[in-house]
C-alpha positions as CSV (number, residue, x, y, z in Angstrom):
1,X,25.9,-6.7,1.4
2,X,22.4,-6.3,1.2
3,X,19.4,-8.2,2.3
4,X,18.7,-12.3,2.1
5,X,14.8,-11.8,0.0
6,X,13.2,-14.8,-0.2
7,X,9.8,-14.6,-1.6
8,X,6.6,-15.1,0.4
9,X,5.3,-18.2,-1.5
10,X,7.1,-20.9,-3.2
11,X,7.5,-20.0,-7.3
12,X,6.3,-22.3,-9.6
13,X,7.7,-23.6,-13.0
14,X,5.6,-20.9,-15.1
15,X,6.9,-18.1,-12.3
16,X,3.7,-17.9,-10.7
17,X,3.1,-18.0,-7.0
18,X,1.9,-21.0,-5.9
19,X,-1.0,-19.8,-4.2
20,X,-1.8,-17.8,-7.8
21,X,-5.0,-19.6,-9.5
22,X,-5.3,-18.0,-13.0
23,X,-8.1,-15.8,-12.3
24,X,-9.3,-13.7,-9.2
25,X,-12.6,-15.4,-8.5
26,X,-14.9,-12.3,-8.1
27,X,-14.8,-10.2,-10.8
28,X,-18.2,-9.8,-12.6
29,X,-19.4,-12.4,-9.7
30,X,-20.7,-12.6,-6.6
31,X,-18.5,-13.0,-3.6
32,X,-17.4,-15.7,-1.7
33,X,-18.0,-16.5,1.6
34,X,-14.4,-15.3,3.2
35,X,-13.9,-12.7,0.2
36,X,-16.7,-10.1,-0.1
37,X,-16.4,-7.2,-2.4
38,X,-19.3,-4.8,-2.3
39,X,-22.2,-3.9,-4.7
40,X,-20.8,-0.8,-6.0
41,X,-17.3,-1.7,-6.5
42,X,-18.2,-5.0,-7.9
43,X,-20.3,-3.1,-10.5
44,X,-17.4,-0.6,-11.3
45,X,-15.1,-3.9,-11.9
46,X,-17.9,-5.5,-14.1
47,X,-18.1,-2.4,-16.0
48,X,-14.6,-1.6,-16.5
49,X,-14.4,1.5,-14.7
50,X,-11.5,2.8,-12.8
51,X,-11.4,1.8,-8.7
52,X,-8.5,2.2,-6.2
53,X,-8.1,0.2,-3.4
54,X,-7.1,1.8,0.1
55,X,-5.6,0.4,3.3
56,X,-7.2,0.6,6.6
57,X,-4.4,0.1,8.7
58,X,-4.3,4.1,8.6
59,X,-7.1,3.9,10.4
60,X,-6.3,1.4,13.6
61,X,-2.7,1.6,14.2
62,X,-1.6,4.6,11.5
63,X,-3.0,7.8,12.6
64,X,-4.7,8.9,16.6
65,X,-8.1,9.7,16.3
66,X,-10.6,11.7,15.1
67,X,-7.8,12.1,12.0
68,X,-7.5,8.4,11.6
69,X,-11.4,8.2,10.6
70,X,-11.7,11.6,8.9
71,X,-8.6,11.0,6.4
72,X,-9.8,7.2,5.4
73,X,-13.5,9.3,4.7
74,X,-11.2,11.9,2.7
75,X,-9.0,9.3,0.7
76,X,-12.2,8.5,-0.1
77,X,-13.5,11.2,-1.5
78,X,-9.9,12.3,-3.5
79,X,-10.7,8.8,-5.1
80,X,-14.6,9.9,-6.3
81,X,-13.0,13.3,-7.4
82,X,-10.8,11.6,-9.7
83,X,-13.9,9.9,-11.0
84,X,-12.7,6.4,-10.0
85,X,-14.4,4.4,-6.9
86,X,-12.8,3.8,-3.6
87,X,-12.4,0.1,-2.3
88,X,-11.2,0.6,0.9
89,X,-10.1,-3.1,2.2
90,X,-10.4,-4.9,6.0
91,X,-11.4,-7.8,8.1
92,X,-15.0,-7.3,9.4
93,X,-16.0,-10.4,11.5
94,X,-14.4,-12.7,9.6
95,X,-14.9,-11.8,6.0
96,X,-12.1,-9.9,3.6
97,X,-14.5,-6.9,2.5
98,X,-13.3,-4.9,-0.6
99,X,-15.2,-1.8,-0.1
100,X,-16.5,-0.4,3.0
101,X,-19.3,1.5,4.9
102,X,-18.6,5.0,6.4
103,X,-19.9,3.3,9.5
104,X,-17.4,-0.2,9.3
105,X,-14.4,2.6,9.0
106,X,-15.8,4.3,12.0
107,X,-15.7,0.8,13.8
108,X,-12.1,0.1,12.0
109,X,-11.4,3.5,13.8
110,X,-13.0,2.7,17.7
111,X,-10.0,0.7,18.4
112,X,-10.9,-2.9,18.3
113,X,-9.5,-4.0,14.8
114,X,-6.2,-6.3,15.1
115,X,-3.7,-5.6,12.8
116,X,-3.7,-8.2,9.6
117,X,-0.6,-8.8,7.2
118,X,-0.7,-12.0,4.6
119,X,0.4,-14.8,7.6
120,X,-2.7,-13.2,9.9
121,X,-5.6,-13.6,7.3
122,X,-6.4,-17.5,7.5
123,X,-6.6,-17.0,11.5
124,X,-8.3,-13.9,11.3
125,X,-10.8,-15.0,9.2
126,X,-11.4,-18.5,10.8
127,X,-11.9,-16.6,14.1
128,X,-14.9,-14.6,12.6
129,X,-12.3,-11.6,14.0
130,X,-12.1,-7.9,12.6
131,X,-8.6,-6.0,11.3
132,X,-7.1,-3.5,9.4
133,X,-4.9,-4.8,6.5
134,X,-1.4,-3.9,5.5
135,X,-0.1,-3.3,2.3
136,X,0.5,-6.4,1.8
137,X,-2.7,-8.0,2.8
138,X,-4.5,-4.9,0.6
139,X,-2.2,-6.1,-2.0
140,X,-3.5,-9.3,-1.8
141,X,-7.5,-8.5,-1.9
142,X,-7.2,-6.2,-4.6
143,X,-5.5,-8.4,-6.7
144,X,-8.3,-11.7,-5.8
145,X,-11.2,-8.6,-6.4
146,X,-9.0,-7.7,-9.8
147,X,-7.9,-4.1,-8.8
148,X,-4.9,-2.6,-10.8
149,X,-4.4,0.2,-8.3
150,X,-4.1,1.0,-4.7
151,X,-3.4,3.8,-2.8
152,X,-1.2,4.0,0.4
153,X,0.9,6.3,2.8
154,X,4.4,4.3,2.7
155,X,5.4,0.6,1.8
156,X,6.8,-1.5,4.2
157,X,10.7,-2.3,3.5
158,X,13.8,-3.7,4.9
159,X,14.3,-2.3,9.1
160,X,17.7,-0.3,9.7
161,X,20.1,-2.8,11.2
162,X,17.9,-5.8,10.7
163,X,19.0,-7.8,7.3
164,X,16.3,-10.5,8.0
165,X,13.6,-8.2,9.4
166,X,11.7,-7.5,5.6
167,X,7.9,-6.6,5.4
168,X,5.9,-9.3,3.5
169,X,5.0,-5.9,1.0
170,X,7.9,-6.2,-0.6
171,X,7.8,-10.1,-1.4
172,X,3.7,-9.3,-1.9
173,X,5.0,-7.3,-4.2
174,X,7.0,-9.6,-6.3
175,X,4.0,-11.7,-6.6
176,X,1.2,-9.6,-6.8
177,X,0.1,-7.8,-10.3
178,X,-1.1,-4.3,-8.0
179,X,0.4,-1.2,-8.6
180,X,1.2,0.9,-5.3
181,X,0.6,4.6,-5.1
182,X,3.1,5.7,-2.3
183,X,5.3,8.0,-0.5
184,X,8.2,5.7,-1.2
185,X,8.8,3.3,1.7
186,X,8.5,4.5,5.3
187,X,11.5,6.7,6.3
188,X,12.2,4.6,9.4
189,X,13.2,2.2,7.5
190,X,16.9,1.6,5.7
191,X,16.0,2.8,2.5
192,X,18.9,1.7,0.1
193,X,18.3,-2.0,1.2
194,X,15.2,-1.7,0.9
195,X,15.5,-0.1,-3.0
196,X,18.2,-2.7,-3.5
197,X,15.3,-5.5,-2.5
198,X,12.7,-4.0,-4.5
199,X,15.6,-4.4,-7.4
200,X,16.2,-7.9,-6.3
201,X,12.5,-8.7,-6.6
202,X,12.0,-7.6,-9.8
203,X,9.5,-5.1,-8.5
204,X,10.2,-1.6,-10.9
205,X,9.8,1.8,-8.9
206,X,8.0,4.6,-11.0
207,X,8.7,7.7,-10.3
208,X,5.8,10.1,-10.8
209,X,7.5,13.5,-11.1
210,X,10.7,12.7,-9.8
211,X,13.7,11.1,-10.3
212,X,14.7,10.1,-6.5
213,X,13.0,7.5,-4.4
214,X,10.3,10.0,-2.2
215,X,10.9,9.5,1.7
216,X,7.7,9.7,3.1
217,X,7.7,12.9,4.7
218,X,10.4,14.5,2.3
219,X,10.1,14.5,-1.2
220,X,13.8,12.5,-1.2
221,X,17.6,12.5,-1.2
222,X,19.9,10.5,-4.2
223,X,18.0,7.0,-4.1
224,X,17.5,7.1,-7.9
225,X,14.1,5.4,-9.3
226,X,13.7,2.8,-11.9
227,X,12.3,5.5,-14.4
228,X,10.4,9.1,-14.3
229,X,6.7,9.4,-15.3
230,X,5.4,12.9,-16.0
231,X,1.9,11.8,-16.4
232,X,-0.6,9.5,-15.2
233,X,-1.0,8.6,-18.8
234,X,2.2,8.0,-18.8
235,X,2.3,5.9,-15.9
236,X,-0.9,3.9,-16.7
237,X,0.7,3.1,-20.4
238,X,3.9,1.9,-18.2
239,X,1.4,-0.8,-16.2
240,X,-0.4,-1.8,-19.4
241,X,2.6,-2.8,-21.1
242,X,4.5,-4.3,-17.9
243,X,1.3,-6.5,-17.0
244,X,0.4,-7.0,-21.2
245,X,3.7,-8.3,-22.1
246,X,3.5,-11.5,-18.7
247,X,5.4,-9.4,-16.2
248,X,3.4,-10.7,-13.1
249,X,5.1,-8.5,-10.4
250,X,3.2,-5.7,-9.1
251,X,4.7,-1.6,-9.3
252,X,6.0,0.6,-7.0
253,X,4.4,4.3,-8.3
254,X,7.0,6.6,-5.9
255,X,5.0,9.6,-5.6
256,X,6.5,12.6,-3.5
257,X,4.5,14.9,-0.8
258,X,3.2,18.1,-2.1
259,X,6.2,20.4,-2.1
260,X,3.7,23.3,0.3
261,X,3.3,19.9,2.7
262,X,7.0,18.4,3.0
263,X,7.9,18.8,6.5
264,X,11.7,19.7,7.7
265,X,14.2,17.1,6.6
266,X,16.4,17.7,9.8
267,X,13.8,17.5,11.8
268,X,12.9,14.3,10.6
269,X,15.9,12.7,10.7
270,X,16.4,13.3,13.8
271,X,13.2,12.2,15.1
272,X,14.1,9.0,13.2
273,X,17.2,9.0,15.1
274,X,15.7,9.1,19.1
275,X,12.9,6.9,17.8
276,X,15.1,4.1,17.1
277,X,16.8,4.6,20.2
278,X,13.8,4.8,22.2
279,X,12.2,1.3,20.4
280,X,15.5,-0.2,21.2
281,X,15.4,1.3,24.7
282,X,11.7,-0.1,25.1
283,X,12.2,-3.5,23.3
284,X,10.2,-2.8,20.9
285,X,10.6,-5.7,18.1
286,X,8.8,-7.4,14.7
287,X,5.4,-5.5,13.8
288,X,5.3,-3.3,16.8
289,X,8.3,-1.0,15.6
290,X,6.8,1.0,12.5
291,X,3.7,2.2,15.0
292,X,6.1,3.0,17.9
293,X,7.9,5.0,15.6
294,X,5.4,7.1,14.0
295,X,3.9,8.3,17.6
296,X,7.6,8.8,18.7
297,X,8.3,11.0,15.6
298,X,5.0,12.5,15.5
299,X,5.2,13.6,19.5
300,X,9.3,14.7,18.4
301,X,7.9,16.7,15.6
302,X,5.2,18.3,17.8
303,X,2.7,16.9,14.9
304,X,4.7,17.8,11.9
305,X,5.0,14.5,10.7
306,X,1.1,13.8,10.8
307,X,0.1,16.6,9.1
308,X,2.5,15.5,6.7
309,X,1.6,12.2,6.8
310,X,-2.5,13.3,6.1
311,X,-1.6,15.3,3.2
312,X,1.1,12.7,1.1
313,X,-1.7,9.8,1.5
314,X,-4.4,12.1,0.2
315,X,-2.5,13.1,-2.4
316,X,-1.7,9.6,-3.2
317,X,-5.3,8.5,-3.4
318,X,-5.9,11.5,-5.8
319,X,-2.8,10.3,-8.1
320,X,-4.1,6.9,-7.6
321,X,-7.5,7.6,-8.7
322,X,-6.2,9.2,-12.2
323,X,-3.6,6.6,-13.1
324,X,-7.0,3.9,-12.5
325,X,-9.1,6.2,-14.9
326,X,-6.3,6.3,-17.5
327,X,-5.5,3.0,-17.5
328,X,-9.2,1.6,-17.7
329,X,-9.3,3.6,-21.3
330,X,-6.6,1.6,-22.2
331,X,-7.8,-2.3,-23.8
332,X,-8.5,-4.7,-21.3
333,X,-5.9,-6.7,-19.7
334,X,-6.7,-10.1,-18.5
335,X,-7.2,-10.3,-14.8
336,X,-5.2,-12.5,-13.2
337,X,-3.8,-14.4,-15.9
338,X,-2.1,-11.4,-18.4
């Protein structure tokens, strides 16, 4: 039996979350006081223009440094080569900034930023504090800044053995019109639960390329996808007409690892495997798992997995970035309301 979802805010009548105002409250505008999207991706929004949001958790708890700084600066610049603009989102001293400095990713990067999903922001941001946001909490700004796309290693998903332990990206998800460029869902985590949860929420996987769910590191086993996209054309004509015709849930866009930059599937699994055992061992519990895992499997894997982990989010931002450009030819959709 799978899973228990329940979303992450109360539904109303119309389907809408509760929190969900009708429009994002920044597009073509200035910012607000807790929400501050910068000059050049406000100016890309006004104009229409294609612009990818990226994570920063990568930065403070995803990757050990210098690579943590270097492959936020080089998501980046995949983004700009696509000809869309990079938003990468955090917490800096208690504002939500949609678009950031090379210098406030270097600070994201020195070690001080906490880490901030959706039930963090409101104490984050009363505190005047600084953090790296989830996908989830990414999710969230891009959607109040009106961003279609975002860019992203892994989602978060249902943990192996734990039916009530679910990341708040799946339910952000549900709730959420933001399409996620990912790896599939971490490979720590049970993945047919967490594809059966996706399912549940009404949250379609895209598969660009492939037919099976990616697994982070690999490029996948049998988890089948919701349907196969050859194109980012294709894939941005998929979004148009999920979010034209009502649909309010955001997308999953399942994009595999570079075949050249898979790393060993054995060797993965069984890094998984003494990971696990070692978190259990440790105590390890709630938020603190997914980072204890990736060292673990990234010391197991004698830095297999990073390498692999630099070049899938890369490739994502890229694949992002062309999806964005395709999809802001297409007629306008209306932000927040569709």
């Amino acid at each position: 039996m799978g899973p228990s979802i329940l979303p992450a805010y109360p539904l109303r009548p119309d389907g809408r979350a509760a929190f969900y105002t009708g429009h994002t409250g920044t597009v073509g505008k200035k910012s607000t006081e807790r929400l501050r999207v910068s000059d050049e991706v406000s100016a890309a929004l006004a104009d229409g223009r294609a612009v990818v949001a990226l994570e920063s958790t990568i930065v403070s708890h995803g990757l050990p440094s210098p690579q943590n700084v270097e492959t936020a600066l080089a998501c980046a610049a995949e983004v700009r080569a696509a000809g869309a603009v990079p938003a990468t989102v955090a917490l800096i001293d208690g504002s939500l900034r949609v678009g950031l400095s090379v210098d406030e990713i270097e600070r994201l990067g020195s070690g001080e930023a906490e880490k901030a999903s959706l039930r963090d922001l409101g104490y984050l941001l009363a505190e005047g504090r600084t953090g790296s946001t989830t996908v989830a909490a990414t999710l969230f700004a891009a959607h109040r800044a009106g961003i279609r796309l975002f860019a992203t290693g892994g989602i978060g998903g249902v943990h192996r053995g734990e039916d009530r332990d679910i990341s708040a990206d799946l339910t952000a998800l549900a709730t959420l019109p933001v399409a996620v460029v990912c790896a599939g869902a971490k490979a720590v985590l049970d993945l047919p639960r967490t594809i059966e949860a996706l399912e549940t929420l009404g949250v379609p996987v895209v598969g660009q390329g492939t037919d099976v769910m990616p697994e982070f590191w690999t490029r996948g086993g049998d988890l089948p996808v919701s349907v196969r996209s050859d194109h980012p054309d294709t894939t941005a004509g998929i979004l148009h007409a999920h979010w034209g015709c009502g649909l309010l849930s955001g997308v999953v866009v399942a994009n595999p690892i570079p075949v050249a930059d898979e790393a060993d599937p054995q060797a993965i699994a069984e890094a998984i495997v003494g990971g696990l055992a070692a978190a259990d061992g440790a105590g390890v519990r709630g938020r603190d798992v997914t980072p204890f895992l990736l060292a673990h499997i990234g010391e197991t894997t004698h830095g297999a997995s990073l390498e692999a982990n630099v070049a899938l989010v890369k490739h994502n931002a890229a694949v992002a970035a062309e999806i964005a450009t395709a999809l802001a030819a297409l007629p306008a959709l209306d932000v927040g309301r569709n």
